[in-house]
N, C-alpha and C positions, 0 to 999 in steps of 0.2 A: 504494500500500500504506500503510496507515495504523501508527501508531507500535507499537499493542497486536499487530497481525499483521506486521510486520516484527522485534519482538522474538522472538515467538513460533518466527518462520522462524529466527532465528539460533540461539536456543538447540537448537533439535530438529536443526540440523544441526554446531552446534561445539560442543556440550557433553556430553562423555563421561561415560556413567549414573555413574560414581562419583564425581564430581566435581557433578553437577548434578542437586539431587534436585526434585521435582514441587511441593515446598514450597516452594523457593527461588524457580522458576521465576514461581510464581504471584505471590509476594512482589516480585518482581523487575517484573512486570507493573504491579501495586500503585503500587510506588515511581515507574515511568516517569508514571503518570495523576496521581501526587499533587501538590497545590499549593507544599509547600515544593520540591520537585524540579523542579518547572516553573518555581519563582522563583529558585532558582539560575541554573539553565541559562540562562533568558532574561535575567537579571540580567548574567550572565557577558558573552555575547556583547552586549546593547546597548552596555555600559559599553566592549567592546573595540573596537564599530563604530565608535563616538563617536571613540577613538581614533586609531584606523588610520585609515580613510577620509578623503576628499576632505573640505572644510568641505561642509554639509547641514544647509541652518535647517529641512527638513519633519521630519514626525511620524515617529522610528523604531520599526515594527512586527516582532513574530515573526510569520512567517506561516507557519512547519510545521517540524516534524522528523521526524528521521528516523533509526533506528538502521543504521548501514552497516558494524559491525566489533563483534564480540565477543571480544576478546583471550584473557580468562580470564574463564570466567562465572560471575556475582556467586552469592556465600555467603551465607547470614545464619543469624544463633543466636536462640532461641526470645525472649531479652531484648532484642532489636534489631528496629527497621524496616529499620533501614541497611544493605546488605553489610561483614561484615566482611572480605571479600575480593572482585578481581574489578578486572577491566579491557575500556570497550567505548570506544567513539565514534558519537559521532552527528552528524550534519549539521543545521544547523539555518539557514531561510531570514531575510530579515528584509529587509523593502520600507523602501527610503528614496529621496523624490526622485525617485521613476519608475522609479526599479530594484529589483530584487532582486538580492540579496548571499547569498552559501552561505557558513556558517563551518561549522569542523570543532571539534570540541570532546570533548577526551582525557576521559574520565572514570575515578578510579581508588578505588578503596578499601581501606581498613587498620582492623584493630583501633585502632590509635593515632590517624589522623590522617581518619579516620570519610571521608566523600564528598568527594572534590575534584577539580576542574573545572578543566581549562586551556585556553585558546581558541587554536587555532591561525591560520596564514594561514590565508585565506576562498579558496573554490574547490573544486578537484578536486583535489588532490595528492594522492597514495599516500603519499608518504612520512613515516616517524614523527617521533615529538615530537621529537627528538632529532635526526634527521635536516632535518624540517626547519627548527631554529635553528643548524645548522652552513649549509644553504643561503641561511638569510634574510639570515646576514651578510654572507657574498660578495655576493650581490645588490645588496645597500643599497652594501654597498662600491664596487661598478661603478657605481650610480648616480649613486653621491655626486661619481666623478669629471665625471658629464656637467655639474655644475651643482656649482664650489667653493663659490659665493655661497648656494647655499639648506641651510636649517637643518635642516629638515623631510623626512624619504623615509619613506614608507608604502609598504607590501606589500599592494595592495588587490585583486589574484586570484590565483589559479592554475588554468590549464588543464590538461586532457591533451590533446597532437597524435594519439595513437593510443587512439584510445575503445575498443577491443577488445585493447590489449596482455596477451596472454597470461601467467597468473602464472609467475614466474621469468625470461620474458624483457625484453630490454631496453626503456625508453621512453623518452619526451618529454614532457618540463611547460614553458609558458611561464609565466613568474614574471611579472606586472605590476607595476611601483613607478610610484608618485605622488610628481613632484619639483617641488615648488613649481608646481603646474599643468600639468605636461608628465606625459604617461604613456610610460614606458620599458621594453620588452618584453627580457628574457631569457629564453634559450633554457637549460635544466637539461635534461641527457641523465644516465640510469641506467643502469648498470650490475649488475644481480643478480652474485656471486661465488659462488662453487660451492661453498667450504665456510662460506657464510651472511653476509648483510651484501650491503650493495650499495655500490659507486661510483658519483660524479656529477662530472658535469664540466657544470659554469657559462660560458655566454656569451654 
């Protein structure tokens, strides 16, 4: 599914007629194909690859995106390109050294503080921005003990063990960290909670 019919699919299923009108939508289409918006996003995440990941002297590429989650669907005023409201996420791939790498990447909008872009761990995680930097530090933390000597812990995937976990029920993500050239697998178990919010337990 390509980027213009994977947005298309979200808003027509998560955005309620009075909240998302047929101008916005189309604008909202606009802004995904536009060059300043593609040079955020890919700016965002090369710069975070560079960071996180393993050392890697080859060429780092975007090689696709993809809208996976529309929070709150973007607004805009007849004076604006921009949303002034509106929360999705997208996936976006990016080839280095023979691999491909998936980052997840928040995207949010305000009157005041116009489009902004937060790169999360790379992988499959469900869980949000928020949830997952309460997880990344337990991670890092368990890492850090395998190896007191190394200076350095990256968070370079996350999987799911259950590729079909039904919304609301429980799952599993293996967290990977990169410790001074060792790769170290945790296991995070979720817990959805009934009146909203979910628990994790790290090991």
């Amino acid at each position: 599914m390509n980027l213009r019919a994977s947005a298309l699919a979200f808003l027509l299923t998560a955005a309620p007629a009075a909240s998302q009108t047929a101008q916005d939508a189309d604008k909202f289409i606009k802004l995904l194909q536009s060059y300043d918006y593609e040079k955020l996003i890919g700016g965002k995440v090369l710069e975070t690859d560079q960071q996180m990941a393993p050392p890697c002297q080859g060429e780092r590429k975007v090689e696709g995106r993809q809208i996976v989650a529309i929070v709150q669907p973007p607004q805009f005023i007849d004076t604006r390109e921009v949303p002034v409201a509106g929360e999705w996420r997208e996936r976006v791939v990016v080839s280095r050294c023979g691999k491909s790498v998936r980052h997840n990447v928040f995207l949010f909008a305000s009157r005041v503080r116009g489009l902004h872009a937060v790169v999360a761990f790379p992988g499959e995680s469900r869980a949000d921005l928020e949830l997952q930097a309460q997880i990344g530090k337990q991670v890092i933390a368990n890492a850090r003990r395998t190896n007191q000597a190394c200076k350095r812990f990256d968070i370079v995937e996350t999987t799911l063990r259950e590729k079909d976990a039904a919304p609301g029920r429980p799952w599993t993500e293996i967290w990977t960290s990169w410790v001074c050239g060792v790769l170290i697998h945790a296991e995070v178990r979720y817990t959805p909670k009934a009146g909203g919010g979910v628990d994790f337990r790290v090991r």
